[in-house]
TIGU-358096 format. One record per residue: residue in one letter; y, z, x of N, C-alpha, C in turn. Coordinates in steps of 0.2 Angstrom, whole numbers, padded with zeros to 4 digits, always signed. Example, Ala and Ser with C-alpha at 12.3 -4.5 7.8 and 13.67 -1.06 7.14 Angstrom:
REM residues 2
+------+---------+-------+--------+----------+-------+---------+---------+-------+--------+
| rest | n.north |  n.up | n.east | ca.north | ca.up | ca.east | c.north |  c.up | c.east |
+------+---------+-------+--------+----------+-------+---------+---------+-------+--------+
|    A |   -0028 | +0039 |  +0066 |    -0022 | +0039 |   +0062 |   -0016 | +0039 |  +0066 |
|    S |   -0011 | +0035 |  +0064 |    -0005 | +0036 |   +0068 |   +0000 | +0039 |  +0064 |
+------+---------+-------+--------+----------+-------+---------+---------+-------+--------+
This chain:
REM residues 74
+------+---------+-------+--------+----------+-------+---------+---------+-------+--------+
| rest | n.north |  n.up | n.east | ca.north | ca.up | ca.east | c.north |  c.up | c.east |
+------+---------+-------+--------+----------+-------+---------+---------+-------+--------+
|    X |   -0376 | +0089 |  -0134 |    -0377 | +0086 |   -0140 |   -0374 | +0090 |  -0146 |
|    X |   -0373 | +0096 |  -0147 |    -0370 | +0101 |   -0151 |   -0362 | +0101 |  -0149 |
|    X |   -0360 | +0098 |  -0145 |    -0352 | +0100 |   -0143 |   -0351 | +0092 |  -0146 |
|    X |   -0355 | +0087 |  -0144 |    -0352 | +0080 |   -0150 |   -0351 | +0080 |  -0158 |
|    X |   -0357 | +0085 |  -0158 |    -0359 | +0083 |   -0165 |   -0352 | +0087 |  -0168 |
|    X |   -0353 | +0094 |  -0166 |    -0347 | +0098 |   -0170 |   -0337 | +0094 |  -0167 |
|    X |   -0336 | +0091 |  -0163 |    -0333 | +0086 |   -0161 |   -0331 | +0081 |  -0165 |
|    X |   -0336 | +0079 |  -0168 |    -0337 | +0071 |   -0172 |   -0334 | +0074 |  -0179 |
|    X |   -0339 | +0078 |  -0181 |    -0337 | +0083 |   -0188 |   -0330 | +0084 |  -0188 |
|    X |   -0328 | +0088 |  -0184 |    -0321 | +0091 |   -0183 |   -0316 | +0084 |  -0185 |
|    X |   -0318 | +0079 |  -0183 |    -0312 | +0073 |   -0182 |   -0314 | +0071 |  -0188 |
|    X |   -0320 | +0069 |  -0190 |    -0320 | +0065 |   -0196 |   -0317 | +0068 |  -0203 |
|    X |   -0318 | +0077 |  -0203 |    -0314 | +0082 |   -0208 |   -0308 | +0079 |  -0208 |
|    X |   -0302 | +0078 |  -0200 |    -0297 | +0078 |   -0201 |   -0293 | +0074 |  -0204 |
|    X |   -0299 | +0067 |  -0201 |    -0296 | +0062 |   -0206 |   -0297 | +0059 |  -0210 |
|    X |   -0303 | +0065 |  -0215 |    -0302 | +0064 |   -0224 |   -0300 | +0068 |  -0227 |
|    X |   -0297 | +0072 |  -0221 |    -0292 | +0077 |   -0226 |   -0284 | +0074 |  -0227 |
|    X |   -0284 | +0070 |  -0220 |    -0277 | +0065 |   -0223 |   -0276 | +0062 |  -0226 |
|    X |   -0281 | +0058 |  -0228 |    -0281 | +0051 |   -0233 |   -0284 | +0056 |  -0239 |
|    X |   -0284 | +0057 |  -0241 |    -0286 | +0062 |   -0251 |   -0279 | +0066 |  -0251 |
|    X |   -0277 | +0069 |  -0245 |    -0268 | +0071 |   -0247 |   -0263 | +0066 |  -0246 |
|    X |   -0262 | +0061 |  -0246 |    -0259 | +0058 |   -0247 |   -0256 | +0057 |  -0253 |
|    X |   -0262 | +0056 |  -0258 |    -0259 | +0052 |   -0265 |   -0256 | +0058 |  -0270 |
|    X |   -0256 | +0063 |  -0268 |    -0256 | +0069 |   -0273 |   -0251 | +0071 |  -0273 |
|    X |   -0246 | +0075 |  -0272 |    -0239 | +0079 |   -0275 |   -0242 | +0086 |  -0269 |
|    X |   -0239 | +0088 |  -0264 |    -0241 | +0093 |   -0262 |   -0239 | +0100 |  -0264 |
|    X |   -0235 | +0103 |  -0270 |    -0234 | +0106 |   -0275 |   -0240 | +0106 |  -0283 |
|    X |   -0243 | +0101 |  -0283 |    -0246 | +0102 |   -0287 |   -0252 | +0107 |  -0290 |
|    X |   -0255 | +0111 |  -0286 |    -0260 | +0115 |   -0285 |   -0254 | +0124 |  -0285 |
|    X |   -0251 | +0123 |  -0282 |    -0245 | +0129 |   -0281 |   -0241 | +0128 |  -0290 |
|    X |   -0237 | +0122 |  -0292 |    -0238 | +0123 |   -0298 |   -0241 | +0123 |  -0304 |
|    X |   -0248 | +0123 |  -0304 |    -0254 | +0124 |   -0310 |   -0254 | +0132 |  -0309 |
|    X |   -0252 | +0136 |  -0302 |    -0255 | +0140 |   -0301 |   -0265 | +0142 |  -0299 |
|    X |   -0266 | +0136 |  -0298 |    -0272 | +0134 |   -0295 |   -0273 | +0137 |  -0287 |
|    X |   -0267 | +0136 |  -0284 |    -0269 | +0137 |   -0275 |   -0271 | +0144 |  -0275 |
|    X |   -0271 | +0150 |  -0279 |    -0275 | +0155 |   -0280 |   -0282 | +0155 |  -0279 |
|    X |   -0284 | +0151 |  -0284 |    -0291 | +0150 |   -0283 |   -0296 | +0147 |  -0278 |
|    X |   -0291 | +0141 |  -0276 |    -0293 | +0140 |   -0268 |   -0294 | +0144 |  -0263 |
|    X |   -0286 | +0149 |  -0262 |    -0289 | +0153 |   -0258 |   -0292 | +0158 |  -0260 |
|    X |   -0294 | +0160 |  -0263 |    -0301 | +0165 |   -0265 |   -0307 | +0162 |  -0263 |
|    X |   -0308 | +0157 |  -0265 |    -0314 | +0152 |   -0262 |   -0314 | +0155 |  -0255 |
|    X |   -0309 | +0150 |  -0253 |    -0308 | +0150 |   -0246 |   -0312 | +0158 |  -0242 |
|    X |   -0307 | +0162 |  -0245 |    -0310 | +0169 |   -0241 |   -0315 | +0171 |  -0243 |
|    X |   -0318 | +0171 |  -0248 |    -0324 | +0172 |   -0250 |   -0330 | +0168 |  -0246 |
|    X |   -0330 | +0161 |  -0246 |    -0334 | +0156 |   -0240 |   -0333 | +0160 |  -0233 |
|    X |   -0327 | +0161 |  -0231 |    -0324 | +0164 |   -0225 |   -0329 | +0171 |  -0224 |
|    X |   -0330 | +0177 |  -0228 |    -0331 | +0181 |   -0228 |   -0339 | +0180 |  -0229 |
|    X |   -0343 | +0177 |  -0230 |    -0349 | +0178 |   -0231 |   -0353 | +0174 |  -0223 |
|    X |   -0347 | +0169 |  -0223 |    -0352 | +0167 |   -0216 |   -0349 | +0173 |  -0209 |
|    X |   -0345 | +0176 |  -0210 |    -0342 | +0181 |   -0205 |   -0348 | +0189 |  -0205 |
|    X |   -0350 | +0189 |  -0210 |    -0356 | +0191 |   -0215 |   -0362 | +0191 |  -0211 |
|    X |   -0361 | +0183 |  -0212 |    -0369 | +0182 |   -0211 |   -0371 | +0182 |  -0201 |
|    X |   -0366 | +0182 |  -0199 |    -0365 | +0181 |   -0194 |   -0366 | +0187 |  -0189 |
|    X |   -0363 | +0192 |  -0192 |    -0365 | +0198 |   -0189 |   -0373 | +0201 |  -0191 |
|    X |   -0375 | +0199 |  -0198 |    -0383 | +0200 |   -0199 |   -0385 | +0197 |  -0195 |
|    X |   -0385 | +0190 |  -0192 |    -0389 | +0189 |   -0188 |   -0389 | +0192 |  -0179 |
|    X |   -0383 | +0193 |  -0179 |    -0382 | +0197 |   -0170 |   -0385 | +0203 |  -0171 |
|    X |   -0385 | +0208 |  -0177 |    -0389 | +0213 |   -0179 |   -0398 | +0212 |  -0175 |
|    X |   -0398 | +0206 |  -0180 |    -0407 | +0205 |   -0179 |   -0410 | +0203 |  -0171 |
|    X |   -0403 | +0196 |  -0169 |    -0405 | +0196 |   -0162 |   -0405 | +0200 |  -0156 |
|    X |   -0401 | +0209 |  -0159 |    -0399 | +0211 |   -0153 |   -0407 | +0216 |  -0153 |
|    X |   -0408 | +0219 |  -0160 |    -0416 | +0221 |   -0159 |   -0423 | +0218 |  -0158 |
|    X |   -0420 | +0210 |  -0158 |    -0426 | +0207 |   -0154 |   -0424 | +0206 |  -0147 |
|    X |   -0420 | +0207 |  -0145 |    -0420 | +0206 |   -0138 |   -0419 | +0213 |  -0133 |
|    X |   -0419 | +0220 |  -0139 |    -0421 | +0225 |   -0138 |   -0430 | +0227 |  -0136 |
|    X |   -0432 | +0225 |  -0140 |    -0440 | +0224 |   -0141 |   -0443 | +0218 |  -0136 |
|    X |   -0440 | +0215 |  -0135 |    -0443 | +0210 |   -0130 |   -0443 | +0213 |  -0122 |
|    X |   -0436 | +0217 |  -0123 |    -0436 | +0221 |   -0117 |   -0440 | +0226 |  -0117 |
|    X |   -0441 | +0229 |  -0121 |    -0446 | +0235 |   -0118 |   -0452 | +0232 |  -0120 |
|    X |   -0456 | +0225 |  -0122 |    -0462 | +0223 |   -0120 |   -0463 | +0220 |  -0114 |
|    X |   -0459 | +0221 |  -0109 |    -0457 | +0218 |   -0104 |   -0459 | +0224 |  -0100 |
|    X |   -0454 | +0228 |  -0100 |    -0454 | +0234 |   -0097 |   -0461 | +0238 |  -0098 |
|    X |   -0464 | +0237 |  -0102 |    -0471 | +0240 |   -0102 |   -0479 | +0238 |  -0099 |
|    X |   -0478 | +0232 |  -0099 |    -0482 | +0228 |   -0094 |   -0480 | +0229 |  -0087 |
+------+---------+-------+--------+----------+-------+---------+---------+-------+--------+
């Protein structure tokens, strides 16, 4: 269920990312000086779910630390 859905996702992104780039100048964000900004976004969205990713293996590994030894105590 989760390998279609992220599947589906993945294709539908691909091809609304081709139809919206089409009609634009693909220089035009590089001359506003604007692709900066994007990529800052970019690594900053990038950086917090890499973030948030390791806080959660943090949490899971001490619950599955503690389940083993409520295991091992009984």
């Amino acid at each position: 269920m989760n390998k279609k859905l992220i599947l589906t996702s993945l294709a539908m992104l691909s091809f609304s990312t081709s139809l919206f780039c089409q009609g634009s100048s693909p220089d035009f964000l590089r001359s506003t000086g604007k692709i900066y900004v994007v990529v800052a976004v970019i690594a900053v969205i990038f950086l917090m779910i890499v973030g948030f990713l390791i806080y959660l293996e943090r949490r899971i590994s001490k619950l599955e630390k503690l389940a083993d030894d409520g295991v091992k105590t009984n």
